[in-house]
Predicted model as a PDB file, atoms N, CA, C, CB and O in Angstrom, pLDDT in the B-factor column:
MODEL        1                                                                  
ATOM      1  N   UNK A   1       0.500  21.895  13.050  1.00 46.00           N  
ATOM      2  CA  UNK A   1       0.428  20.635  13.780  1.00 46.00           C  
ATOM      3  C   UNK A   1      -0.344  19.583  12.982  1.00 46.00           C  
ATOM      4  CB  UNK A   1      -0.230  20.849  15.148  1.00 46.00           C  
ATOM      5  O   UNK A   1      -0.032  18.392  12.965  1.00 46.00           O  
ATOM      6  N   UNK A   2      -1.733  20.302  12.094  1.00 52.00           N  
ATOM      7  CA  UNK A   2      -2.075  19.133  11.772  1.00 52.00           C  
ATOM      8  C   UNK A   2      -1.632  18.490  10.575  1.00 52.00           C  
ATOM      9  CB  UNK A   2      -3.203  19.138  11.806  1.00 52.00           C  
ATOM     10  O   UNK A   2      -1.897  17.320  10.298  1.00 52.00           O  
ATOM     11  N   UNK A   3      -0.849  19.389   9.756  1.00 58.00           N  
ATOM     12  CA  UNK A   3       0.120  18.964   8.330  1.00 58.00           C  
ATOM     13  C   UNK A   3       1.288  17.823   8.985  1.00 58.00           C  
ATOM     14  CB  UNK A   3       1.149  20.680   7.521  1.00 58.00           C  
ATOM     15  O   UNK A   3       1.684  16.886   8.292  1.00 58.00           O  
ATOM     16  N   UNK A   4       1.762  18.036  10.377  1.00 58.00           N  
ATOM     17  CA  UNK A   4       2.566  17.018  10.476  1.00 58.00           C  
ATOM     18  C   UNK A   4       1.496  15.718  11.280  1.00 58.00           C  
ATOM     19  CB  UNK A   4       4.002  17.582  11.340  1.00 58.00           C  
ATOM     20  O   UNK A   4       1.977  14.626  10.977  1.00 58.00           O  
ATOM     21  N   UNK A   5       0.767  15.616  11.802  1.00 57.00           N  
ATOM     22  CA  UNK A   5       0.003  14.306  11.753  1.00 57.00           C  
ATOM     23  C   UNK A   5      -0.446  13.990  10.303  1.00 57.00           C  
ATOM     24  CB  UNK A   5      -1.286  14.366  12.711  1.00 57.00           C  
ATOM     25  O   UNK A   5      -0.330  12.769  10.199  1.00 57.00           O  
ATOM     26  N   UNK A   6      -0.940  14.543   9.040  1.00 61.00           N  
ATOM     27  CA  UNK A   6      -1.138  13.863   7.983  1.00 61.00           C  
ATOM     28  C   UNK A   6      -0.215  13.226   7.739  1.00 61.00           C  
ATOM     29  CB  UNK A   6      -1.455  14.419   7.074  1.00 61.00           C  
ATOM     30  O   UNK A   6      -0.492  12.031   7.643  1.00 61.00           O  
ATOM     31  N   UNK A   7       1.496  13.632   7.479  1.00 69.00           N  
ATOM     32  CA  UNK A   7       2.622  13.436   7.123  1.00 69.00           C  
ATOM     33  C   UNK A   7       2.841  11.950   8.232  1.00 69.00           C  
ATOM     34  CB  UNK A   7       3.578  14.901   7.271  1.00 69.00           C  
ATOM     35  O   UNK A   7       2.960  10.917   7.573  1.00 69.00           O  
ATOM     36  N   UNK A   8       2.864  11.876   8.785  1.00 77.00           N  
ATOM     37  CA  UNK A   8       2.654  10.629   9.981  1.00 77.00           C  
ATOM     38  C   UNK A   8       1.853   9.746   9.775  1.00 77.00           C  
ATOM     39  CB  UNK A   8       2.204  10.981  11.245  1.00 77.00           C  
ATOM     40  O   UNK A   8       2.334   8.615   9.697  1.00 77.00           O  
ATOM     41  N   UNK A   9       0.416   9.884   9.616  1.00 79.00           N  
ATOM     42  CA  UNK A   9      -0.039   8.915   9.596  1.00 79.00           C  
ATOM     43  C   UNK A   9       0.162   8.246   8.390  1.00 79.00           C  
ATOM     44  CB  UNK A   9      -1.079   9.049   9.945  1.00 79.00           C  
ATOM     45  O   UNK A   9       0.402   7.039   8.365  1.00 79.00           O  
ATOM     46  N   UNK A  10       0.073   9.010   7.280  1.00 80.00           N  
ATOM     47  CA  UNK A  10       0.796   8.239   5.581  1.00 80.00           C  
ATOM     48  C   UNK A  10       1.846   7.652   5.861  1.00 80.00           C  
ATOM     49  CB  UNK A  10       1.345   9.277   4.239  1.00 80.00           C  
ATOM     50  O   UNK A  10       1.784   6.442   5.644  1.00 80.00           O  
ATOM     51  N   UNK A  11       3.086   8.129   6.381  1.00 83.00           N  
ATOM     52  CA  UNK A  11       3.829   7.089   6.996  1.00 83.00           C  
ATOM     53  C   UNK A  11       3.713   6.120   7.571  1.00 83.00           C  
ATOM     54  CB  UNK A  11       4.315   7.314   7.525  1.00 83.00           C  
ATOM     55  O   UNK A  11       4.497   5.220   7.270  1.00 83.00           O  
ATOM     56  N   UNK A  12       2.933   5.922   8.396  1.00 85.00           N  
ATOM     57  CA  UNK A  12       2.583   4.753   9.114  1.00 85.00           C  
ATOM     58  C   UNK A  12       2.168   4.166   8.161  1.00 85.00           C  
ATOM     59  CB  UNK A  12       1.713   4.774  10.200  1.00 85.00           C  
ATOM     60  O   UNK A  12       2.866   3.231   7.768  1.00 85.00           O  
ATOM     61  N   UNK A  13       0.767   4.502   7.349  1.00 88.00           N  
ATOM     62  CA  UNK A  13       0.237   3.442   6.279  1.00 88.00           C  
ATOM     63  C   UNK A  13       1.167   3.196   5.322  1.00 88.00           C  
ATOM     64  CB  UNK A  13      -1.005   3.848   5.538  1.00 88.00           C  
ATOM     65  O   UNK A  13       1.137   1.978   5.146  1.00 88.00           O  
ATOM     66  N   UNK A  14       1.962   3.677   4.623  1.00 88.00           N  
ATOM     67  CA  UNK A  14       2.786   3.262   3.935  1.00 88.00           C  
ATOM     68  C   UNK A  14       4.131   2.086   4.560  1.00 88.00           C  
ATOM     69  CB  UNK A  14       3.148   4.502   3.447  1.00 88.00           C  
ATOM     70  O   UNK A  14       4.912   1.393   3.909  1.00 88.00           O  
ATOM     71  N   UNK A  15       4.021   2.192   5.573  1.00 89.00           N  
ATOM     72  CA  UNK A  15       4.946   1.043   6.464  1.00 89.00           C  
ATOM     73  C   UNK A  15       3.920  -0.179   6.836  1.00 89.00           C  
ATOM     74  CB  UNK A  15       5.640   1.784   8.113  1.00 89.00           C  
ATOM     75  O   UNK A  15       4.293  -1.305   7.165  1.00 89.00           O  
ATOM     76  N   UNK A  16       2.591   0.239   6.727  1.00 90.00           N  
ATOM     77  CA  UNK A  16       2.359  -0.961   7.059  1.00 90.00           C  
ATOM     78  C   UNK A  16       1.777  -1.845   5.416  1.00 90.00           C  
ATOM     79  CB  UNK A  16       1.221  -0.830   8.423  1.00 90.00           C  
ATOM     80  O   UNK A  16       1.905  -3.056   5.238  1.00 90.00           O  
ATOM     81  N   UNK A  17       1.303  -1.103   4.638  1.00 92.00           N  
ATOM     82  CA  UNK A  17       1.626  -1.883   3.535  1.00 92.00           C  
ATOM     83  C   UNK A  17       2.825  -2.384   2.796  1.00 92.00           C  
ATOM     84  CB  UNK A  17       1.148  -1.424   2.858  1.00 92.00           C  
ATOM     85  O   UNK A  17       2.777  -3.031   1.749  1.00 92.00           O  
ATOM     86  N   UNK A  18       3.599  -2.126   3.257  1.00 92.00           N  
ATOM     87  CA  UNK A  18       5.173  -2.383   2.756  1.00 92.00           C  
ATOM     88  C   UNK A  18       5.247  -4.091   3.825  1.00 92.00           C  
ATOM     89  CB  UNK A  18       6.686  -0.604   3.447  1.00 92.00           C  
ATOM     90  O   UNK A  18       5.660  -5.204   3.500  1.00 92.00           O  
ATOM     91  N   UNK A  19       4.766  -3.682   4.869  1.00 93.00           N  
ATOM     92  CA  UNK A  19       4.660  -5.127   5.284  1.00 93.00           C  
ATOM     93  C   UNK A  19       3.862  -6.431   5.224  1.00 93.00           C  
ATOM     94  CB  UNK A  19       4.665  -5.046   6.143  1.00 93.00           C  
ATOM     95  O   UNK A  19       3.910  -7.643   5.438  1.00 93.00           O  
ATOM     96  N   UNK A  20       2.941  -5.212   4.710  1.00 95.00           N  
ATOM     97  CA  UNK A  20       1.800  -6.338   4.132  1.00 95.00           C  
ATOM     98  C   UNK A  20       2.035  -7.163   3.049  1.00 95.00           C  
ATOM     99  CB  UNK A  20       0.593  -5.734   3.687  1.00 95.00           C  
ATOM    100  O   UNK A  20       1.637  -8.289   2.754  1.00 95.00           O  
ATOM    101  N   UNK A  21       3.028  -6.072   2.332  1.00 94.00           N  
ATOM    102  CA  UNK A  21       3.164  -7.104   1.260  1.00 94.00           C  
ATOM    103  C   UNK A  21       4.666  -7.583   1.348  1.00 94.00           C  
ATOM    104  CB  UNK A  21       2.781  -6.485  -0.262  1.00 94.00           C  
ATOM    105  O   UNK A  21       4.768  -8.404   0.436  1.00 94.00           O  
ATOM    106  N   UNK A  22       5.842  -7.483   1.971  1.00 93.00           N  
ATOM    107  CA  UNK A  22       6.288  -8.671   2.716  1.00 93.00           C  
ATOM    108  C   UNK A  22       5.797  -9.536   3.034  1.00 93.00           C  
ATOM    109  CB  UNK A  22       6.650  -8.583   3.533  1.00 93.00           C  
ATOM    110  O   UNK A  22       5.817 -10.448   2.208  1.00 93.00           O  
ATOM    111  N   UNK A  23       5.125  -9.797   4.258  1.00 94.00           N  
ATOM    112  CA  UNK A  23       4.139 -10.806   5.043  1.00 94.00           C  
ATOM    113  C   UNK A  23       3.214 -11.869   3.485  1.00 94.00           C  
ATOM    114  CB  UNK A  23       2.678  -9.487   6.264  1.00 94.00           C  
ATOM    115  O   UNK A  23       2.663 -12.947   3.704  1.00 94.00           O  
ATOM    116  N   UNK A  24       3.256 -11.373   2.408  1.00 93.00           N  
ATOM    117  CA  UNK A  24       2.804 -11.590   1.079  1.00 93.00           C  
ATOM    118  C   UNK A  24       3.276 -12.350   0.441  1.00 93.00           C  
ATOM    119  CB  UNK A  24       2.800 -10.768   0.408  1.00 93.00           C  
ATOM    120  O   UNK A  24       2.687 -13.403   0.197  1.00 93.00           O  
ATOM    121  N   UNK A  25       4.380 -12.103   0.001  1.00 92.00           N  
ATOM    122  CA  UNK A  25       5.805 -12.309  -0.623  1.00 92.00           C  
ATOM    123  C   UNK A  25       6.179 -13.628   0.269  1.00 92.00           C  
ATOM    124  CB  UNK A  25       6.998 -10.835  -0.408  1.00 92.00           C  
ATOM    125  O   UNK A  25       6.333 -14.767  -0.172  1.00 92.00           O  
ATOM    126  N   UNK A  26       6.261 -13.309   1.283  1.00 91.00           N  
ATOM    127  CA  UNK A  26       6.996 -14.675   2.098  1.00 91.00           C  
ATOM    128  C   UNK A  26       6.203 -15.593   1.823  1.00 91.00           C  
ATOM    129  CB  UNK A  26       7.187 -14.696   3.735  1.00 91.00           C  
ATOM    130  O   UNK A  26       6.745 -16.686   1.658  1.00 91.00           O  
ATOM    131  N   UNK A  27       4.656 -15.543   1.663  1.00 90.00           N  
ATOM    132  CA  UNK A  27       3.985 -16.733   2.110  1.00 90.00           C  
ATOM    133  C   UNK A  27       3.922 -17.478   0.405  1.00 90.00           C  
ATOM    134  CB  UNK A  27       2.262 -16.323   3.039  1.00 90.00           C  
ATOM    135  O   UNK A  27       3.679 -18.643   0.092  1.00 90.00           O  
ATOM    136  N   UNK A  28       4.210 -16.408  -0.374  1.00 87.00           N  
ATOM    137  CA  UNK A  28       3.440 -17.050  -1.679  1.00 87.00           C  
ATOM    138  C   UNK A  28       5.269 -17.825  -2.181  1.00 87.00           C  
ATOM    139  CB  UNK A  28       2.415 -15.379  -3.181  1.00 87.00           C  
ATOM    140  O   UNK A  28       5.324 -18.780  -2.956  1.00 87.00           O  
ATOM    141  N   UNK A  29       6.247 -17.343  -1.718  1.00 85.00           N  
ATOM    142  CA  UNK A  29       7.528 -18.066  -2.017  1.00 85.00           C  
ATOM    143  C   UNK A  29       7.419 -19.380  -0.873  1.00 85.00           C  
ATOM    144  CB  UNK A  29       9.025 -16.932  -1.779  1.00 85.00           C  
ATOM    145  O   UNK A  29       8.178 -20.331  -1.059  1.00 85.00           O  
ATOM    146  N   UNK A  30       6.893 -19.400  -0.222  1.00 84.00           N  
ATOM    147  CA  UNK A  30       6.810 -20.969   0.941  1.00 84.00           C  
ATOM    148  C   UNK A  30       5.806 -21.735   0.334  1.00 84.00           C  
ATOM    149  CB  UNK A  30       6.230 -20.736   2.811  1.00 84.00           C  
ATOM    150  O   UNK A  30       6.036 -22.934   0.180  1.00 84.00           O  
ATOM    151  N   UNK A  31       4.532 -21.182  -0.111  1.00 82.00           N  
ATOM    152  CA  UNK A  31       3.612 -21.877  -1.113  1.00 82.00           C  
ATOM    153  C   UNK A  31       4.584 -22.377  -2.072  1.00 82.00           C  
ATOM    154  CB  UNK A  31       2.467 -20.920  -1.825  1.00 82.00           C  
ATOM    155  O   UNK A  31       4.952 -23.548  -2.159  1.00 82.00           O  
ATOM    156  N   UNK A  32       4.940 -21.476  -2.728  1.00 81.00           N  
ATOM    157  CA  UNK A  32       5.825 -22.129  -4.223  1.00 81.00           C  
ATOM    158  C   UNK A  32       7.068 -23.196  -4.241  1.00 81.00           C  
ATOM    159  CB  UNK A  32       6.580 -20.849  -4.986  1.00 81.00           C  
ATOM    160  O   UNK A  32       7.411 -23.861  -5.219  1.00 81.00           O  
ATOM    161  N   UNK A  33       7.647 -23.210  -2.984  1.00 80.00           N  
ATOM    162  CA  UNK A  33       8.740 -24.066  -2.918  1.00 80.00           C  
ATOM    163  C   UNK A  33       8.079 -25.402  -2.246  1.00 80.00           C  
ATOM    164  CB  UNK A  33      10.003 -23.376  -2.062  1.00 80.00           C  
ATOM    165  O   UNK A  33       8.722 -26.452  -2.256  1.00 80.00           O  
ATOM    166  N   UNK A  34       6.458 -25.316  -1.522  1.00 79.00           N  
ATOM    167  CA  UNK A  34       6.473 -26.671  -1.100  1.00 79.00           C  
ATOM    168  C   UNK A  34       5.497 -27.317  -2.858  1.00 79.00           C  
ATOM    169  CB  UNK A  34       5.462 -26.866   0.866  1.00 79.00           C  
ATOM    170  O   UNK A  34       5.401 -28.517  -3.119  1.00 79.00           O  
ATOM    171  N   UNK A  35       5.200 -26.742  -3.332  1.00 75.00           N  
ATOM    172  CA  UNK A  35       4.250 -26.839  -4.687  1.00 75.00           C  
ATOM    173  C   UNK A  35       5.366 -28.096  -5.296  1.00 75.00           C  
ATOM    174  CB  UNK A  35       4.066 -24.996  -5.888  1.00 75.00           C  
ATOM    175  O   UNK A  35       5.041 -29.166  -5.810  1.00 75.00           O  
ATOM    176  N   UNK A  36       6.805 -27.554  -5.037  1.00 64.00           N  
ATOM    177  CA  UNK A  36       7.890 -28.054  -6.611  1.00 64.00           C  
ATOM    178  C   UNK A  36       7.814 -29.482  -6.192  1.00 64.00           C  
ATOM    179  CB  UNK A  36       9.979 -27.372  -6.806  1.00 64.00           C  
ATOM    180  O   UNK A  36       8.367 -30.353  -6.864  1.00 64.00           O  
TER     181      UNK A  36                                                      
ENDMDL                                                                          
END                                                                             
């Protein structure tokens, strides 16, 4: 049981840095296009 909560929660963190750096990405391409 507790090998599959490790396996879970890395998942989770790995989904939420994947959005973090989406949420990243978007802002620094909206920075850059109002910059031009």
């Amino acid at each position: 049981m507790a090998r599959n909560y490790e396996r879970l929660t890395s998942t989770l963190q790995g989904i939420h840095y994947l959005m973090f750096a989406c949420l990243m990405l978007g802002k620094a391409y909206h920075i850059n296009l109002l910059s031009h």
